[in-house]
C-alpha positions as CSV (number, residue, x, y, z in Angstrom):
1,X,0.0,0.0,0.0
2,X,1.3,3.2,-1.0
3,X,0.3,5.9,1.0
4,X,0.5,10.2,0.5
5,X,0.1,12.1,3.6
6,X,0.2,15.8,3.3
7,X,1.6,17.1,6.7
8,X,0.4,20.3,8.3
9,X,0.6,22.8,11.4
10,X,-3.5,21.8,12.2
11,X,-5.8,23.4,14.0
12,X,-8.8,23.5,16.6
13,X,-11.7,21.5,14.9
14,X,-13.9,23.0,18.2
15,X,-13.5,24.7,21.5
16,X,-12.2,22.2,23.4
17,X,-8.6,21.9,20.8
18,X,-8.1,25.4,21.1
19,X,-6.2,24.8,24.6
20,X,-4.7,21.8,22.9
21,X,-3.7,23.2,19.8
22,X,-1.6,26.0,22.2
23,X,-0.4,23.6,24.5
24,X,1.5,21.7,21.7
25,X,2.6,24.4,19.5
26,X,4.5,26.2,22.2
27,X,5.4,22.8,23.8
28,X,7.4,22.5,20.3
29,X,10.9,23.3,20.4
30,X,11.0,24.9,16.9
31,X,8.7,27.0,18.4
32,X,9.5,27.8,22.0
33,X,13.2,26.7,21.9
34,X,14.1,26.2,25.3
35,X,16.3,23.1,25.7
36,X,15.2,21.6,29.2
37,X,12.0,19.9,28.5
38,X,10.6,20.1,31.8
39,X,10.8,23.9,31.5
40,X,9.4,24.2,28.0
41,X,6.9,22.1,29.3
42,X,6.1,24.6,31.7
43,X,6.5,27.7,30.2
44,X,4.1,26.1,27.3
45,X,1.3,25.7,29.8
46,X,1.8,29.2,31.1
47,X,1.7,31.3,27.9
48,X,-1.6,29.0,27.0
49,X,-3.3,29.9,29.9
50,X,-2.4,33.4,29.2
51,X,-3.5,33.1,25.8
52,X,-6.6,31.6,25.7
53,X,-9.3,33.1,26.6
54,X,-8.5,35.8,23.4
55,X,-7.7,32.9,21.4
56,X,-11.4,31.8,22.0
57,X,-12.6,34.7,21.4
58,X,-10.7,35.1,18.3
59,X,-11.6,31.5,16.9
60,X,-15.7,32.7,17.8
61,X,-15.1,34.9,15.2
62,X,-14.7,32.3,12.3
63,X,-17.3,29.6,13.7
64,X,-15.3,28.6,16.7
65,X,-12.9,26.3,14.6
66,X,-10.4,26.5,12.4
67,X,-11.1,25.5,8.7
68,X,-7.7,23.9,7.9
69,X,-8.5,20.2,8.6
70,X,-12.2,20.3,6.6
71,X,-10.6,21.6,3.7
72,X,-6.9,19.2,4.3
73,X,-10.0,16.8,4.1
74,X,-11.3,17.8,0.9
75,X,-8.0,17.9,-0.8
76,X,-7.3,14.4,0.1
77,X,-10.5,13.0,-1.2
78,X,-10.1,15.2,-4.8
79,X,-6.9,13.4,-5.1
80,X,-7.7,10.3,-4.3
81,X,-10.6,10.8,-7.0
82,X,-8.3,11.6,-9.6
83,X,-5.7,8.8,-9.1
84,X,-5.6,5.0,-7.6
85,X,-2.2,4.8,-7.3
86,X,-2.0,6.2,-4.1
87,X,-4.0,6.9,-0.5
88,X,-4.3,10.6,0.0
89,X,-4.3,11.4,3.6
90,X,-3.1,14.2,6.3
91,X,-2.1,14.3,9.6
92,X,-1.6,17.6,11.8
93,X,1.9,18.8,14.0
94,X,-1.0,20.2,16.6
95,X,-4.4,19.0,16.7
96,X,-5.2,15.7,15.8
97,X,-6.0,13.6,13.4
98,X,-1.9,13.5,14.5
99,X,0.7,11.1,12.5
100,X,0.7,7.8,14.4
101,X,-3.0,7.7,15.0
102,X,-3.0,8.1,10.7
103,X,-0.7,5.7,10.0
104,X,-2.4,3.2,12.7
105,X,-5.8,3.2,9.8
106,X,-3.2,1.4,7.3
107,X,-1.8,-1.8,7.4
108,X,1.1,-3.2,5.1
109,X,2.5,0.2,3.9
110,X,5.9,0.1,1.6
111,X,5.7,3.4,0.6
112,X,5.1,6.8,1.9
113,X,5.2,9.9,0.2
114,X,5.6,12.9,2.9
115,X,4.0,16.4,1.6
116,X,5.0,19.0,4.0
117,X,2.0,22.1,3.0
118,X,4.5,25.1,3.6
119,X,5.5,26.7,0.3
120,X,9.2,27.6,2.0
121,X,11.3,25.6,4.5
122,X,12.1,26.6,8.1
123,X,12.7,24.2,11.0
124,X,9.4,25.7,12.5
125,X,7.3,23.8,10.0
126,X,8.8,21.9,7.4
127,X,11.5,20.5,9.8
128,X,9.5,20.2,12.7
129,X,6.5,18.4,11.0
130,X,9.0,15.4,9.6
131,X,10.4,15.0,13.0
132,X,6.6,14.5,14.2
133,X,6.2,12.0,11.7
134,X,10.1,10.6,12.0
135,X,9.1,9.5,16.0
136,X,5.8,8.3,14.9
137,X,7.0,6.1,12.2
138,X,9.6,4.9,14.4
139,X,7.3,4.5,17.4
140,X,4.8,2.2,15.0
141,X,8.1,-0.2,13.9
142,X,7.1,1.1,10.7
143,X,9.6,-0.6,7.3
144,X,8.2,1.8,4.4
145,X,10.0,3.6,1.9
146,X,10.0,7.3,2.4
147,X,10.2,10.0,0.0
148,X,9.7,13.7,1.1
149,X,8.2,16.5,-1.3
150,X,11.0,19.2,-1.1
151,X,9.3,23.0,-0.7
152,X,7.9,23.9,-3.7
153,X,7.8,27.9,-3.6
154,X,9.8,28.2,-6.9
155,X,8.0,26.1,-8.9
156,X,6.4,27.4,-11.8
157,X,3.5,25.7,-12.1
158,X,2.6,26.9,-8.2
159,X,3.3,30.1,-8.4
160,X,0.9,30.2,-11.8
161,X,-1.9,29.0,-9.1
162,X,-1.0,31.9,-7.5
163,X,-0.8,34.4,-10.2
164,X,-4.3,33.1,-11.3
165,X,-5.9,33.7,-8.0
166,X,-4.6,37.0,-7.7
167,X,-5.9,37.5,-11.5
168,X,-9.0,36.6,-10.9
169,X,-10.1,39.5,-7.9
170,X,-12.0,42.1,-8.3
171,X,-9.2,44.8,-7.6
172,X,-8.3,47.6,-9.8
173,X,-5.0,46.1,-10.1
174,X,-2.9,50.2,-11.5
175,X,-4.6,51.4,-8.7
176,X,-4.0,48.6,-6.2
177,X,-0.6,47.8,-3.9
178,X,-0.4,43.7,-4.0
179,X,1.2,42.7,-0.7
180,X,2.8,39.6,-0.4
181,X,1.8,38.6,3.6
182,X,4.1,35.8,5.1
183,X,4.7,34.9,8.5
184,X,7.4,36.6,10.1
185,X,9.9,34.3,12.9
186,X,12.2,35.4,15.3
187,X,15.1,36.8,13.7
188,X,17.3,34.9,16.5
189,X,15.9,31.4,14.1
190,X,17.2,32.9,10.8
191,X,20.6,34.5,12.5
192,X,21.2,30.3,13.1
193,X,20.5,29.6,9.2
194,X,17.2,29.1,8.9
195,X,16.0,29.1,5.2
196,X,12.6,30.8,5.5
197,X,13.8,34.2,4.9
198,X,16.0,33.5,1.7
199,X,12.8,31.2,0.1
200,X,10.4,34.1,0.6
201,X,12.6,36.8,-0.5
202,X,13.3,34.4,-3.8
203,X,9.5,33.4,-4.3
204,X,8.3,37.1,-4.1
205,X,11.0,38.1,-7.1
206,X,9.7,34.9,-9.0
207,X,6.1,36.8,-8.5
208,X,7.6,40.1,-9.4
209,X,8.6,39.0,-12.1
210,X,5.5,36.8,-13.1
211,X,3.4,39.8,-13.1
212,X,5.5,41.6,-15.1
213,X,5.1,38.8,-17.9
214,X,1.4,38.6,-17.9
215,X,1.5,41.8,-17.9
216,X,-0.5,42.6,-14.4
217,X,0.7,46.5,-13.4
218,X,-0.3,47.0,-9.9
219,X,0.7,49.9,-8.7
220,X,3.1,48.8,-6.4
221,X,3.9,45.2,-5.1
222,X,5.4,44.6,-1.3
223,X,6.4,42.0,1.0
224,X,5.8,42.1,4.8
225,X,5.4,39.9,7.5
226,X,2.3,38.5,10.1
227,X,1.6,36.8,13.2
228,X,4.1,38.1,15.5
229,X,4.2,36.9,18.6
230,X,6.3,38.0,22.4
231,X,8.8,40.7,22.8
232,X,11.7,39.6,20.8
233,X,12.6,41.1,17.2
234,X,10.9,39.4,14.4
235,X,11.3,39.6,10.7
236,X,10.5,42.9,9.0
237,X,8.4,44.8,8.1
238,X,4.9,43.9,9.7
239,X,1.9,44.2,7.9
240,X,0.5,46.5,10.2
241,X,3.2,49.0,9.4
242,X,3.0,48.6,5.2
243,X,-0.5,49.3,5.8
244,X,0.5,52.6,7.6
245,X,2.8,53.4,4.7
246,X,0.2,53.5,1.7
247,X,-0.6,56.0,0.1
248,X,-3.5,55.1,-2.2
249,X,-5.8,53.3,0.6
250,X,-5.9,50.2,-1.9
251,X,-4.4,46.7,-0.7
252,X,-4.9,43.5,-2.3
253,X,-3.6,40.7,0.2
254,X,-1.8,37.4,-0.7
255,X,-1.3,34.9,2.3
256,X,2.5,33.9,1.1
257,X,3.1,31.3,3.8
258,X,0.1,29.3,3.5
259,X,-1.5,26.8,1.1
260,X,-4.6,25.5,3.1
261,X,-6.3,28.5,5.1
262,X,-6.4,28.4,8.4
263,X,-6.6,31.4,11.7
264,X,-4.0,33.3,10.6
265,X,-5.4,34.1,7.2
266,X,-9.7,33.8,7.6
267,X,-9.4,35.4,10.8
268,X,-5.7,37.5,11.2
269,X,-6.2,38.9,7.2
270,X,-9.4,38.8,6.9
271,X,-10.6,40.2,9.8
272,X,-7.9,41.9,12.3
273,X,-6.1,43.3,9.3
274,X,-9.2,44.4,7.5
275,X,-10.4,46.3,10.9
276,X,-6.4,48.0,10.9
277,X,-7.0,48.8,7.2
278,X,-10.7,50.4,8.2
279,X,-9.3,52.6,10.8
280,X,-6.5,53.8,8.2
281,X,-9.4,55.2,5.9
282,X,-8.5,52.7,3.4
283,X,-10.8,52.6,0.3
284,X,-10.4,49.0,-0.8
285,X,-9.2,46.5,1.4
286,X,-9.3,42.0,0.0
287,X,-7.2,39.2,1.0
288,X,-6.7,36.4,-1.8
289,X,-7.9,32.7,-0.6
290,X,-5.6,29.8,-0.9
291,X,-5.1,26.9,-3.2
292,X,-7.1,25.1,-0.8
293,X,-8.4,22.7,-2.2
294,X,-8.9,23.8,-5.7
295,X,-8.4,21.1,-8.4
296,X,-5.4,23.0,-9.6
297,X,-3.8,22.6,-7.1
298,X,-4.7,19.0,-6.4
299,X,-3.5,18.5,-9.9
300,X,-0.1,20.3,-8.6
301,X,0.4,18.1,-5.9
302,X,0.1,15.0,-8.0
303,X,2.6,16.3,-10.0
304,X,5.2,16.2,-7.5
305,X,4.9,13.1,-6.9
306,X,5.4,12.0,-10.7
307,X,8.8,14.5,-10.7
């Protein structure tokens, strides 16, 4: 049995994995790295009780979940409607359905292909979600072969996905600055050589330069960065500030980090963002969905596999 299992960061499917979806993410060394795991343990629970009630508040917003693993499901079944070779599945770094309860449903596996969903790689996600799966293949005794989707922000046939959602908005593109959201790290991870930054900074020249071909003018394309979080210095500049900075009162909004939406774009972008762009004055204000699970980019994921 060959099996595909697309690998994400997850999130709360109700109330009750809010706390849980916390608890783990800062319990995750990428994340919170603190060596002694006793104290990262601790200092997990802390921030989460700290954090939660406006994280429930937050999540009320958009339904109370988040929609990441309804449409992860979707995806999965559109490919496993457009081939039999493989098992399209996904498991979660955070909230379940988690790796070694997934790979429990399937006996006699010889081969799985590993689809990390982050367009770039940093040892946040990329990194962090293999070493989820590495312990829980290892836990299960597990004797497959393994083959692992390398990020995929510079391919061509992606970033036409892209282009073509961006296309097909109802902005007045001259009029219009396009701005290419990702989510910003600590700049103590990329100072230690973390990828992230170099992958973005390539992928938004790749757009640049995209636009330029199809001939799509807007009247100014930038990059900044989301989802901050604590005291330390993160990458640069924020969204928040960009907004601050235009001129025209037009922003069209890309989610650069994110294939499958989840909080940080239906309720961070949409929302959050769209309330800083009201109080700004601004005049036109939209944030672009993700591939989701469009056939496109079902089609673009099943072409990895055949590279």
């Amino acid at each position: 049995m060959k099996l595909l299992l697309l690998l994400n960061m997850g999130g709360p499917r109700n109330e009750d994995e809010i706390e849980v979806f916390l608890k783990n993410m800062f319990n995750d060394p990428a994340i919170l790295s603190v060596k002694s795991v006793f104290l990262r343990k601790i200092l997990a629970n802390l921030i989460t009780q700290m954090r939660l009630k406006t994280a429930k508040q937050n999540y009320a917003q958009i339904g109370g979940k988040s929609p990441i693993c309804e449409i992860t499901q979707r995806l999965c079944d559109k490919i496993n409607k457009l081939q039999n070779r493989y098992i399209a599945d996904y498991a979660m770094n955070y909230t379940p359905p988690f790796c070694q309860d997934v790979l429990k449903k399937y006996d006699n596996l010889d081969e799985i292909i590993l689809v990390p969903l982050y367009p770039h790689h940093s040892i946040t996600t990329v990194a962090s979600s293999i070493n989820e799966f590495n312990k829980a293949y290892k836990m299960l005794n597990l004797n497959a072969k393994i083959k692992i989707i390398q990020p995929f922000y510079d391919n061509k046939n992606f970033n036409k996905i892209i282009i073509n959602s961006i296309k097909n908005t109802n902005a007045n593109i001259s009029k219009t600055t396009l701005i290419l959201s990702a989510h910003s790290l600590p700049q103590s991870t990329i100072d230690k050589g973390d990828l992230y930054e170099k992958h973005v900074n390539n992928q938004v020249q790749i757009l640049k330069t995209f636009l330029t071909n199809e001939g799509i003018n807007f009247k100014d394309v930038k990059l900044a960065y989301q989802s901050r979080l604590g005291p330390v210095k993160w990458l640069e500049p924020s969204l928040s500030d960009v907004l601050k900075t235009l001129d025209n009162k037009k922003a069209l909004i890309y989610p650069l980090s994110f294939c499958i939406d989840n909080s940080e774009t239906i309720f961070e972008l949409h929302k959050e963002y769209k309330h800083v762009a009201d109080e700004l004055g601004y005049e036109y204000y939209d944030v672009v969905y993700c591939p989701n699970d469009s056939d496109e980019f079902a089609d673009f994921l099943l072409s990895l596999i055949k590279e």
